[in-house]
C-alpha positions in Angstrom: 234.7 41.5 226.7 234.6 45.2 225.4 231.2 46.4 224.3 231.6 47.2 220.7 233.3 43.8 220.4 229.9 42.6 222.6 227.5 44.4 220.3 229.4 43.6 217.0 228.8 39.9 218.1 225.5 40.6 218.9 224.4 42.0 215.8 225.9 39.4 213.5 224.2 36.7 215.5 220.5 38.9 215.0 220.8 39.3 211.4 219.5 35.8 211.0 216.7 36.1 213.1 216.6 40.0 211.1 216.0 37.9 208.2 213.0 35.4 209.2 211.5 38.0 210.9 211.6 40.1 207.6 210.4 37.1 205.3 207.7 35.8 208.5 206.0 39.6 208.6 206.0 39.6 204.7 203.8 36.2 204.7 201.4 37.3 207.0 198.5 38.6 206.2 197.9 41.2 208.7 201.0 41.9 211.2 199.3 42.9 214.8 201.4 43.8 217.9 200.6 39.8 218.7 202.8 38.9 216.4 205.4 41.3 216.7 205.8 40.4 220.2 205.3 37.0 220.2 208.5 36.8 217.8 210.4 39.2 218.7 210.2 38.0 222.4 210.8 34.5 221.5 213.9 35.1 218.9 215.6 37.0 221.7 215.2 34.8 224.1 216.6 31.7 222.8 219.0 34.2 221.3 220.0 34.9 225.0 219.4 31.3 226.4 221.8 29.7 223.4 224.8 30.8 225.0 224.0 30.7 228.7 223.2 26.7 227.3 226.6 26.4 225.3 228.4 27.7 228.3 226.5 25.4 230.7 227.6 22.3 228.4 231.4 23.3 228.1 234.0 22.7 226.0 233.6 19.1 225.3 230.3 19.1 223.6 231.6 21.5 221.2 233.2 18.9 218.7 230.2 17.4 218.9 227.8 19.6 218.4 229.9 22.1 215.4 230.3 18.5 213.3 226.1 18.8 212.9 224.6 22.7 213.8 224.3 23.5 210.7 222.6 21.0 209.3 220.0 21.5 212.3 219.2 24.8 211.3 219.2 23.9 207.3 216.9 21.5 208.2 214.7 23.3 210.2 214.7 26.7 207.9 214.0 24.4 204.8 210.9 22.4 207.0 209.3 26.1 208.2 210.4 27.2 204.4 208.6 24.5 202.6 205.6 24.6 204.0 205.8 28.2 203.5 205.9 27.4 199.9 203.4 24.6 200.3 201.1 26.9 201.6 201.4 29.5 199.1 200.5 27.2 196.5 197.3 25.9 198.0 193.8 27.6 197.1 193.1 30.5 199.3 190.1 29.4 201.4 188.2 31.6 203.4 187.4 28.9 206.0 191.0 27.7 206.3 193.5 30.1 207.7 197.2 29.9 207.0 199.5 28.6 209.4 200.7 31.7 211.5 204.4 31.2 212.2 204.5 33.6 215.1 202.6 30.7 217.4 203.4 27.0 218.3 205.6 24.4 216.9 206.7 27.2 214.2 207.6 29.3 216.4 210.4 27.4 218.4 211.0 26.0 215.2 212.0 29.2 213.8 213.9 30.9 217.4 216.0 27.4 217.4 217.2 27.5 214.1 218.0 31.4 214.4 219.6 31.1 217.6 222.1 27.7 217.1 225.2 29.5 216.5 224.6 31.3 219.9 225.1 28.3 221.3 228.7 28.0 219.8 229.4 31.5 220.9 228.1 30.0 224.5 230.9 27.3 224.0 233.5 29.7 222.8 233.2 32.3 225.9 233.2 29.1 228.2 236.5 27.9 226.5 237.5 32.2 227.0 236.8 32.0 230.9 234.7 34.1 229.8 231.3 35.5 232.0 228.0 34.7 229.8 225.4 36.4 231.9 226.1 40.1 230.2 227.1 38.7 227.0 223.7 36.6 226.9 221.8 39.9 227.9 223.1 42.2 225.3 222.6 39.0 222.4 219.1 38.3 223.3 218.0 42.3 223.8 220.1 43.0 220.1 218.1 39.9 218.5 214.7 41.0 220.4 215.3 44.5 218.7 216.4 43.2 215.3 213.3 40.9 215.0 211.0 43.5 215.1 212.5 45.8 212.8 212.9 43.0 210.5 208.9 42.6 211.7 207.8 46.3 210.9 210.0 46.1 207.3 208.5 42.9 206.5 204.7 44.3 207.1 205.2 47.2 205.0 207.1 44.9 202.0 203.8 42.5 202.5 201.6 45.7 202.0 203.1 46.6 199.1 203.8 43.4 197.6 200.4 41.8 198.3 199.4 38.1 199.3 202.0 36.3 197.4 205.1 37.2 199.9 204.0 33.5 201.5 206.4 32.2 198.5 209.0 34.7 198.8 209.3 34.3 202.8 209.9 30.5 202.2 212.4 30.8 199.3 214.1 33.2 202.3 213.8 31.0 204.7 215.1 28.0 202.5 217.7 30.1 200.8 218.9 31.3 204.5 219.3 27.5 205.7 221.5 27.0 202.4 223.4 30.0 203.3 224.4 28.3 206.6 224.6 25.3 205.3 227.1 26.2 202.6 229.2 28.5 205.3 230.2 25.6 207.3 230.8 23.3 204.6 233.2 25.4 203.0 234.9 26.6 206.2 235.6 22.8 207.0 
């Protein structure tokens, strides 16, 4: 596989996780380098592990699995999304802090939803004969790098913003699981 075709693959597959980082770092109240590692390490690596996973399972899984991907990760953005929007809606307490979607079931929540169509690519460069060990590197190194930027981006629109980017990040997150939704529904 040629690079540029490589990193044009591996870009389109970050600019979801580009996008929940963005709307996730907005949310937050305070971004630390916790957080921007914690995601950014997690988004590329099920970025990177997606494929390797698709290739493993070969090409008959992948009738099964295209008839319902994308209503796993419209499920799962809308879930992380409304309770996004749940929680913006709630009375700010001082003793009760917000969910932080940079740690536990959130987090894989979020890298599995970004990171389902790398499993079709997976599928699609086992079909090609295709090795998925460099292809799986450059994916999961591109997302790594996209998430943070998307991180750093969505810190400073949270700053500027203020507190209320909790109900923006979810109608993202909702709006991006739509958009995926919609995709493959009008493609089939």
């Amino acid at each position: 596989m040629a690079l540029a075709t490589l990193l044009g693959l591996a870009v389109a597959l970050a600019m979801d996780a580009f996008a929940v980082a963005l709307a996730t770092a907005a949310a937050l109240p305070c971004v630390t380098g916790r957080h921007l590692f914690r995601l950014s390490f997690h988004f590329g690596l099920f970025q990177g592990l997606m494929p390797v996973l698709g290739w493993l399972a070969g090409v008959r899984l992948q009738q099964l699995i295209a008839a319902y991907d994308h209503w796993v990760a419209f499920a799962l953005l809308l879930w992380v999304g409304g309770k996004m929007l749940y929680e913006a809606f709630q009375p700010a307490d001082g003793d009760s802090p917000r969910c932080d979607p940079t740690r536990g079931l959130t987090l894989v929540t979020l890298s599995l939803a970004t990171s389902i169509d790398a499993l079709a690519v997976g599928l699609t460069l086992g079909v090609l004969g295709v090795s998925v060990w460099w292809p799986a590197l450059v994916i999961a190194l591109v997302a790594g790098a996209f998430t943070l930027v998307g991180m750093l981006l969505g810190c400073r629109v949270g700053q500027l913003w203020g507190p209320r980017m909790e109900m923006v990040g979810g109608l993202v997150l909702c709006g991006l699981g739509l958009k995926i939704l919609l995709e493959h529904l009008t493609l089939a």
